[in-house]
N, C-alpha and C positions, 0 to 999 in steps of 0.2 A: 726326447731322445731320438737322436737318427739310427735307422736299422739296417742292415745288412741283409743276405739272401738267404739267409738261413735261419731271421729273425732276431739276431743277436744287435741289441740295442746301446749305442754308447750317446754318454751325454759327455761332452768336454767340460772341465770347470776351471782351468785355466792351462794359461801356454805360451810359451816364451819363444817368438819365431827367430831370437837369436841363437838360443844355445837347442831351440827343438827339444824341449821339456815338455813334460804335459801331465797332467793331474787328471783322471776320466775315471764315472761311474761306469759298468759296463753289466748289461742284465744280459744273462743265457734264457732263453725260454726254455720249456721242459722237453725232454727227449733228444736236446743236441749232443750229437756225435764228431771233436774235430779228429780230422786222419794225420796230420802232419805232426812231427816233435818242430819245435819251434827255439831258437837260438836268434839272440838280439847282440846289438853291438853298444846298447846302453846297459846303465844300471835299471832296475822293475821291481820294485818294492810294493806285494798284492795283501789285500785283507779280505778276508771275505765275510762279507757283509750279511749276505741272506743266503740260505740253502745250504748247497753242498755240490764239489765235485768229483769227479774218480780220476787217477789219474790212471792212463794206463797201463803205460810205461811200468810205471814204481805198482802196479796192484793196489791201490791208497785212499781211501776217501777224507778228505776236508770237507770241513761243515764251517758254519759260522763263526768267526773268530780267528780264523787260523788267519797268521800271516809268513808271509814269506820274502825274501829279501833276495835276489837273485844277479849278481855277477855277471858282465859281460860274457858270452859265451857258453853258459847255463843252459842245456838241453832241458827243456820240458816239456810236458805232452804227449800224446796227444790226450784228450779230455773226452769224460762221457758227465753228463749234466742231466740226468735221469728227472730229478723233480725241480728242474731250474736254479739258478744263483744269480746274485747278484754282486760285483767284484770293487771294491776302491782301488786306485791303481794309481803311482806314480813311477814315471818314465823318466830318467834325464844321465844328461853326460856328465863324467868328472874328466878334468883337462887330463889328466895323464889316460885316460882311455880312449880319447878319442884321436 
């Protein structure tokens, strides 16, 4: 898995450089804090796999299991990841949103 500066690790497990699709495991280490709420212009369809997050926004924890399905333009975040998660995640466009 390649990491980022805050320790957060993504593995890609496939991706389609036509339509910019992508399928990624994605591990938080424990104690990450993100600052920003976060809006995409794909669909994001997350399960989470291990752990748990807080969302901050909504006051909310998700633990294992939860999935979520999220909408072009779906505010989320920002996130507190207190004892680490790790995330399955699929990203991709449908013609009429793009």
């Amino acid at each position: 898995m390649e990491g980022d500066t805050l320790g957060i690790k993504e593995k890609i497990l496939s991706r389609d450089p036509e339509t910019k699709s992508y399928t990624r495991l994605l591990k938080f280490p424990p104690g990450i804090k993100t600052a920003e709420t976060l809006v995409h212009d794909f669909w994001e369809e997350v399960l989470i796999v291990e752990g748990e997050l807080i969302d901050l926004a909504k006051n909310q924890t998700f633990g294992a299991g939860f999935y979520a399905c999220r909408p072009p333009g779906m505010k989320h975040g920002p996130y507190h990841i207190p004892r680490g998660c790790t995330t399955f995640e699929i990203r991709y466009y449908l013609e009429k949103t793009r």
